[in-house]
C-alpha positions in Angstrom: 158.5 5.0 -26.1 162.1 5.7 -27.8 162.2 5.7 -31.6 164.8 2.7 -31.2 162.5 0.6 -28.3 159.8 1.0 -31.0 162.1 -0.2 -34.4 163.1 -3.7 -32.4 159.8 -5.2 -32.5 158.0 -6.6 -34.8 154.3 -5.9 -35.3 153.4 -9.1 -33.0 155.8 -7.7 -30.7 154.2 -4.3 -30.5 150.4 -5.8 -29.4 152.1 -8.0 -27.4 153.6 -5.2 -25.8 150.1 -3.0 -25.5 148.6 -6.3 -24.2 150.5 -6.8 -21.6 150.3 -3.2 -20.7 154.2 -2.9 -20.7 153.5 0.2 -23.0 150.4 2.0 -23.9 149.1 1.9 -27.4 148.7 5.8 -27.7 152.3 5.8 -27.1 152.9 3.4 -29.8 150.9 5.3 -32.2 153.1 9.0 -31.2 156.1 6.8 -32.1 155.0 5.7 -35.4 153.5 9.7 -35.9 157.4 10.5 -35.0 158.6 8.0 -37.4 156.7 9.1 -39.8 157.0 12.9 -39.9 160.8 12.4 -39.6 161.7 10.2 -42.0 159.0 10.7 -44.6 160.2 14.0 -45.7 163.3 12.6 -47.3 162.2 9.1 -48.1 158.8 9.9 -49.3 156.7 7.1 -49.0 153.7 7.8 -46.8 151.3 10.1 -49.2 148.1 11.0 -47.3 148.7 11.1 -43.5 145.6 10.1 -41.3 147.1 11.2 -37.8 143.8 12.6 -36.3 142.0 9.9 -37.2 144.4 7.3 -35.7 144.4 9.3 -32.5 140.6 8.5 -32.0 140.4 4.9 -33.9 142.4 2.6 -31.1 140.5 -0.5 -30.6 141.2 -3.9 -29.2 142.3 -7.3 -31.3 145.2 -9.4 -31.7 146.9 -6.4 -33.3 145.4 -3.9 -30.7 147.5 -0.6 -30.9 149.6 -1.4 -33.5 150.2 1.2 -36.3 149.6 0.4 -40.4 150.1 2.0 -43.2 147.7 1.3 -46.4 148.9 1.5 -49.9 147.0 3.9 -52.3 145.9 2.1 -55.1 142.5 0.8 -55.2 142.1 0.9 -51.5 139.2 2.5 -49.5 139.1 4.1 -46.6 136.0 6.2 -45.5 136.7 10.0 -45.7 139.9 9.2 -47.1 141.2 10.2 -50.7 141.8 7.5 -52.9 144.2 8.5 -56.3 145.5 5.8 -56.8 149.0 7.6 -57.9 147.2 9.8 -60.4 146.7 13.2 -60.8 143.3 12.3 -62.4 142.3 11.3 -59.1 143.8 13.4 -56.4 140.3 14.9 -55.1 138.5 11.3 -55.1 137.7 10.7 -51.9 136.5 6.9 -50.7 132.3 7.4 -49.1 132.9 3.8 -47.6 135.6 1.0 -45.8 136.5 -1.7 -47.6 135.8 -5.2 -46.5 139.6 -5.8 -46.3 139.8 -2.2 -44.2 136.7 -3.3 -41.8 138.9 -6.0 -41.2 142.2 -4.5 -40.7 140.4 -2.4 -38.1 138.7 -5.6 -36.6 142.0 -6.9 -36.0 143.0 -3.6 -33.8 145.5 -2.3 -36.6 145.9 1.9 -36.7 145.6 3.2 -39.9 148.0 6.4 -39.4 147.9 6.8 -43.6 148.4 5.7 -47.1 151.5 5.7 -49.3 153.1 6.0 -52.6 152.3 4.1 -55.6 153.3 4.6 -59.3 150.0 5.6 -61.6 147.6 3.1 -61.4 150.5 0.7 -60.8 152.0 0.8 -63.8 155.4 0.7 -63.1 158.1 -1.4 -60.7 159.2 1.9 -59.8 157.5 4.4 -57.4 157.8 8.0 -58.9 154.3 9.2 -59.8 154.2 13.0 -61.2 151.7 14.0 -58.7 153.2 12.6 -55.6 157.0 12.0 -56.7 159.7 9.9 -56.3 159.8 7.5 -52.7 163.7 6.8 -52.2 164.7 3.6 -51.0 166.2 3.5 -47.3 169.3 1.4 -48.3 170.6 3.7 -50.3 168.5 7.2 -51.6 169.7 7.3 -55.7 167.5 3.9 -55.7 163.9 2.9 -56.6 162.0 1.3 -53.2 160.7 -0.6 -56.0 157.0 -0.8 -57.4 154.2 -0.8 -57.1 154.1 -1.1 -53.5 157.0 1.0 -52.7 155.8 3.7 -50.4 154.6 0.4 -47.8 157.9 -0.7 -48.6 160.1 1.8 -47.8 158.1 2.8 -44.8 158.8 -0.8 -43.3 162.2 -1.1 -44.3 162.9 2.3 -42.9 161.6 1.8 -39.8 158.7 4.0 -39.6 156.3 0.7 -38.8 157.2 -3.1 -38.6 154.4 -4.0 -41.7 152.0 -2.1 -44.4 149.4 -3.3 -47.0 150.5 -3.8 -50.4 149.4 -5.3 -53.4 150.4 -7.1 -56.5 149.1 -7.6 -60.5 152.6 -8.2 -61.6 155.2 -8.6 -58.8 153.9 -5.7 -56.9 154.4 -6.7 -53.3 157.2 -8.8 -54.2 159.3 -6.1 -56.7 159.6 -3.7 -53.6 160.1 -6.3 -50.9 163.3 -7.5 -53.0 164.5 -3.6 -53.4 163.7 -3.0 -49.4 165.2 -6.1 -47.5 161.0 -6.9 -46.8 159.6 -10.1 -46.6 156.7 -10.7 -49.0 153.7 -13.1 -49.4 151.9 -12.7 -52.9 149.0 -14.7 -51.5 146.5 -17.3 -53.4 144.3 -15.4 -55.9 141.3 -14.4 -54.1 142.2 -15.3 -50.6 142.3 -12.0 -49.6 139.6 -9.5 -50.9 140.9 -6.3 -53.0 140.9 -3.4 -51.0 137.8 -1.9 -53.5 135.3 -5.1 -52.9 135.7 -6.0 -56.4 135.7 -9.4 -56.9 138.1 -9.2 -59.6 141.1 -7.7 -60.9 143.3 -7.4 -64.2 141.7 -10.6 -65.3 142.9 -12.5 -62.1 146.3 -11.5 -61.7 145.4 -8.8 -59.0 145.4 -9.7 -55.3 146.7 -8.1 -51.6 148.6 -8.4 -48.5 151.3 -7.0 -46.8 155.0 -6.3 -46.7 156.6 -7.2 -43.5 160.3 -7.9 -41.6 159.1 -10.9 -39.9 157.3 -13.9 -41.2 155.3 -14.3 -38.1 153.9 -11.1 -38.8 152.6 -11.6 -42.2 151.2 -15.1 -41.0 149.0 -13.5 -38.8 147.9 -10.5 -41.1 147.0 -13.2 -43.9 144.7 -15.1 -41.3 142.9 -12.3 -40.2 142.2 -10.8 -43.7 141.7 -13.7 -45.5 138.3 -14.7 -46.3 136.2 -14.4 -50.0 133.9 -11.6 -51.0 130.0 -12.8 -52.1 130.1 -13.4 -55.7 133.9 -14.2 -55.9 135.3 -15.1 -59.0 137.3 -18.0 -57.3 137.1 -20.3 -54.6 140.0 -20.2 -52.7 141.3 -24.1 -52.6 142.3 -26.3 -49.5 145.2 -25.2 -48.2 148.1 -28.0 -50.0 149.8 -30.1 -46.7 153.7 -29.3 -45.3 155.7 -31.6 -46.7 158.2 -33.1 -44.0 161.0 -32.8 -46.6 160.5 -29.7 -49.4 161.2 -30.9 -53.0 162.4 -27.5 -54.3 163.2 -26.7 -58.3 165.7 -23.6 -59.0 165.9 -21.8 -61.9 167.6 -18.5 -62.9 167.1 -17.8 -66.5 164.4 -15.8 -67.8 161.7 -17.8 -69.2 161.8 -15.6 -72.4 165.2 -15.2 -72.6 165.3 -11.9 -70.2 169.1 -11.7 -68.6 169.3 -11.9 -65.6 172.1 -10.4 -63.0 175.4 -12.3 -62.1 174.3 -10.9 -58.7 170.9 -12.3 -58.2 171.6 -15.5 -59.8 174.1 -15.7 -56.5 171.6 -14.8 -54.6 169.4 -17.7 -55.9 172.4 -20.1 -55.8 173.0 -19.1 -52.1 169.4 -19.7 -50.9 169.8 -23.0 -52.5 172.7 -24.1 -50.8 170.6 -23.0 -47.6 168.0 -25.3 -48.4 169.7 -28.1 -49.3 171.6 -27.2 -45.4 168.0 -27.6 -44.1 167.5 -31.1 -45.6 165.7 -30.2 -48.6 165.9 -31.9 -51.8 167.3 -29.1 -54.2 167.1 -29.8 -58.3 167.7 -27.2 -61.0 165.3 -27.8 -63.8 163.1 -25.8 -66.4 159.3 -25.4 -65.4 157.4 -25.8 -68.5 156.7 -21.7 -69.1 156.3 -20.3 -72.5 157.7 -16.9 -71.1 157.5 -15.2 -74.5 153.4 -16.1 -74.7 153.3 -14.6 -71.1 154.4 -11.9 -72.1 152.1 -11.1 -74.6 149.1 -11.8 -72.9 150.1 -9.8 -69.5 150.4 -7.1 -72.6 147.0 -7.2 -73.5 145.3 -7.8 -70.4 147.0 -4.7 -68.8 146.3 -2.1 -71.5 142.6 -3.6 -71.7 141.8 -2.8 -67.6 143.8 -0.1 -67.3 141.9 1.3 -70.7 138.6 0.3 -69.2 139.0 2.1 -65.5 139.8 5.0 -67.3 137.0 4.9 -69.8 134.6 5.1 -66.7 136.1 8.9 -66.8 133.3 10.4 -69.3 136.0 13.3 -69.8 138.5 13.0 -72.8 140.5 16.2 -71.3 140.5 15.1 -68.3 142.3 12.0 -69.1 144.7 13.5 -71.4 145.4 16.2 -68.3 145.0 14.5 -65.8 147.4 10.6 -66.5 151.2 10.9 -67.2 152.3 10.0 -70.7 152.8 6.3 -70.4 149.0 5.6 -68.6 147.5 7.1 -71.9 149.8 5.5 -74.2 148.8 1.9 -72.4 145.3 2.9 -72.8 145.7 3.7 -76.5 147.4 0.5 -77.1 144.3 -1.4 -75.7 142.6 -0.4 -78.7 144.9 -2.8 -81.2 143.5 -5.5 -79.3 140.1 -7.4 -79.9 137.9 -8.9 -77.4 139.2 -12.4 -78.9 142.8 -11.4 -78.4 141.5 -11.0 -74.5 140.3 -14.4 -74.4 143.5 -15.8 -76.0 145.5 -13.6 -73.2 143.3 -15.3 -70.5 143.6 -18.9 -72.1 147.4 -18.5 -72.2 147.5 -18.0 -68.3 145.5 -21.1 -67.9 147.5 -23.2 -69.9 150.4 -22.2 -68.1 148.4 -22.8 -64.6 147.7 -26.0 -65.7 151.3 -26.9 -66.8 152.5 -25.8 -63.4 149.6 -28.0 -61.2 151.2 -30.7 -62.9 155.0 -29.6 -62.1 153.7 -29.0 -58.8 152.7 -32.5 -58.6 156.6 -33.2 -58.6 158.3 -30.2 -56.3 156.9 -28.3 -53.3 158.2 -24.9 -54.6 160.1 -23.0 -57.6 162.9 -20.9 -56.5 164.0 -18.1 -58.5 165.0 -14.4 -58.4 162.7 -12.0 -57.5 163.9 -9.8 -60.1 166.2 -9.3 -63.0 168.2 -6.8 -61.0 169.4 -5.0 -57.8 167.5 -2.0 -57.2 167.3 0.8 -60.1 168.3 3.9 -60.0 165.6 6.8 -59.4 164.6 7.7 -63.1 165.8 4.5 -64.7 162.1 3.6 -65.9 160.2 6.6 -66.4 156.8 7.1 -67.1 157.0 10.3 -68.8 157.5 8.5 -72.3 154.6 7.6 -74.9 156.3 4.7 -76.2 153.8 2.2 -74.7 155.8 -1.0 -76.3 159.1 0.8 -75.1 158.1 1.2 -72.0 156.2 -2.5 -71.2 159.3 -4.0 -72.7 161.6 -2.3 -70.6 159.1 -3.3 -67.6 159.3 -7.2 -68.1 162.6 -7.2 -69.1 163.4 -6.4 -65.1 160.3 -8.9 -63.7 160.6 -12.3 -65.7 159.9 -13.9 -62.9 157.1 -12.0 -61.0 154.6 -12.1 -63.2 154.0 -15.8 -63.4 152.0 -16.6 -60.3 149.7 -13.7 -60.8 149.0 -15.4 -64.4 148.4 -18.4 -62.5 146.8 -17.9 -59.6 149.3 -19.5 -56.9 151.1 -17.8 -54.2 154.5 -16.3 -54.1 157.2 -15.1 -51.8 160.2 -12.8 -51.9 162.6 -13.7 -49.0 165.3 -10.9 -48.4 168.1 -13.6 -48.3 170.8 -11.7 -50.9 172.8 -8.7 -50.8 174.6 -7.0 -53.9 178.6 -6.3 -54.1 177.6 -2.6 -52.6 175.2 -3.5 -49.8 172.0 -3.3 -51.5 169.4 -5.8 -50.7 168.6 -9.0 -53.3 165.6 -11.2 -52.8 164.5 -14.5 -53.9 161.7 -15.9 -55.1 159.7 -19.0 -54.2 156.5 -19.8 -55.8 154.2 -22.6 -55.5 150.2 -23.9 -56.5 146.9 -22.3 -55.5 146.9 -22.6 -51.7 150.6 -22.9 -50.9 149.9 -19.8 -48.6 150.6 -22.0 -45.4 153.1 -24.3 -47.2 155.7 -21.3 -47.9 155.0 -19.5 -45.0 156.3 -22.5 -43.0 159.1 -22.8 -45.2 160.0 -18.9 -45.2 160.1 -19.2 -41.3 162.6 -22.0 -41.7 164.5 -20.1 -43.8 164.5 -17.0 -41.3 165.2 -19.1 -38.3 168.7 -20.1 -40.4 169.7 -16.7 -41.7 167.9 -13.8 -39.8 167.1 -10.8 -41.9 165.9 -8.7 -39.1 169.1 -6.3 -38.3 169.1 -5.2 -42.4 167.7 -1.7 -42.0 
């Protein structure tokens, strides 16, 4: 199979391809492999390559033969090492799959490797010390974005139509923004972390994939989706398709964070689009208290991150082995009581219940993605010990992200902008627990009226 036969279909496409026996999947797999070991080199985004072990792992399902990529971060794959960006971590090595792996395999999907993530996460850039910086395709001086960047630029380069990611903070939507991607922050707890923990940063933590098409994520969601025994939450009942969409826009930062000219265009654009569909468009404030949310996505980050390192029973090893800013977050976990955690928790409740109720009224909130276009490589660095510095910095360039991981509901960037120079600008839509089917069917509408799919 040609490199540029392989790039025009999505994954669907591919198994559709392998089923029909138009192609066969080992050739898929070398072109992926091909993909890989040329582009990565420059772009940097696939980490630990598992070629051998996609060679002899080819199964059948509705993905049969169809090459993935899974992000390193809390993510286990038998035999595989798991660092999770760190240098602390770089010879941990996973004894087990993962439920949400088991099932990636059940659905025929070829793990050919894992990519790039920032340290533990901690950053919406992807430049970890021990692994470096991944370089987004659209232009190479500019951040794929964080955490999920390496799964981002791998799609959006074309080395493979989709890749696991995840998201705390914006994580699968902050790189499919920077890359041109399309991407689903699903429902808390829909899909299981890739570590079969039933819970993550308090809640806010949960996976799925970055894509081109919407199709493609759609079908990835239904095959991984499912609780773990003991969950936290219950996934609800999925909320009905409205035959019109009531959709509320808003572009300001909800504590006062500016915002680019350029992706409040962006916003203004996809609303104009809606409103071309037959959609009822209405600008109006949700009722977020962005300042309080930023405070308690403060504490309840330094407090997990302190505590998965505090399972390290080596104080040298930390201070060796995390960059500066992963110690300094740790450190500032210890201002913090275990009543300032509850308060942090009860402050994303409040806001949950606030939003049910503005739900009530509109289908969906459209927003940017992001404060910005893509950064430059270097612009948020985590070779600083400033820990309030640094966080500030960090939600100064995500005021929207964040809010559905406090929350719970699910999220979408949709790659529908594109700064004065080319770059890609997404937008946000963000709805209730179990909107996953609800903005799926509204993000195909939207890529039906302004395909996305020729952006690489």
């Amino acid at each position: 199979m040609r490199f540029d036969d392989y790039t025009q279909f999505d994954a669907i496409g591919l198994a559709g391809l392998v089923a029909a026996r138009e192609v066969a999947a080992a050739d898929v797999l070398e072109a992926a492999i091909d993909a890989i070991e040329r582009l990565n080199p420059e772009l940097n985004a696939v980490v630990t390559p598992m070629f051998d072990q996609a060679r002899s792992s080819i199964v059948s399902g509705p993905f049969a033969g169809v090459p993935y990529l899974v992000k390193d971060l809390n993510t286990n794959i038998a035999g595989v090492r798991s660092a999770n960006g760190s240098r602390l971590l770089r010879d941990n090595v996973a004894k087990s799959d993962s439920t949400l792996i088991t099932r990636l395999r059940d659905a025929g999907l070829v793990l050919v490797g894992k990519t790039n993530t920032p340290e533990f996460g901690l950053n919406v850039c992807t430049s970890p010390a021990e692994f470096g910086a991944t370089r987004n395709p659209h232009d190479q001086s500019r951040s794929a974005g964080g955490s999920s960047g390496g799964s981002a630029c791998a799609v959006a380069s074309g080395m493979l139509p989709a890749a696991h990611a995840t998201d705390s903070g914006g994580s699968i939507r902050i790189p499919a923004s920077n890359c041109g991607l399309f991407g689903l922050k699903p429902t808390r707890s829909l899909v299981p972390l890739g570590n079969d923990s039933v819970e993550g940063l308090g809640g806010m933590s949960t996976g799925h994939a970055v894509t081109h098409s919407v199709r493609d994520s759609a079908l990835l969601l239904r095959l991984t989706s499912g609780g773990l025994p003991g969950d936290s939450y219950a996934p609800p009942a999925q909320r009905p398709i409205p035959n019109r969409y009531r959709i509320a826009v808003w572009t300001e930062g909800f504590a006062d964070e500016s915002v680019s000219p350029e992706c409040v265009a962006a916003v203004s654009a996809a609303a104009d689009l809606c409103e071309s569909l037959g959609m009822a468009v209405e600008v109006v404030r949700p009722p977020v208290d962005g300042s309080a949310l930023r405070s308690a996505f403060d504490v309840l980050f330094t407090a997990n991150i302190a505590a998965a390192l505090d399972v390290v029973d080596d104080e040298e090893a930390i201070v060796q082995g995390v960059e500066p800013a992963t110690y300094a977050c740790r450190t500032a976990a210890k201002r913090y009581s275990a009543v300032d955690y509850v308060a942090a928790v009860a402050a994303m409740r409040a806001t949950a219940t606030a939003l049910g109720t503005f739900f009530d009224t509109y289908d969906a909130l459209l927003t940017p993605t992001l404060a910005n276009p893509p950064l430059l490589l270097g612009d948020l660095s985590m070779q600083t010990d400033d820990w309030d510095a640094y966080v500030t910095r960090m939600l100064d360039e995500i005021p929207f992200t964040p809010l559905f991981n406090g929350t719970g509901g699910a999220a979408m960037s949709v790659p529908l902008g594109r700064s004065s120079d080319g770059l890609p600008i997404g937008v946000q839509f963000g709805s209730d627990l179990g909107s996953d089917e609800m903005l799926l069917d509204l993000a195909a509408q939207l890529e039906e009226a302004a395909p996305w799919h020729d952006r690489r």
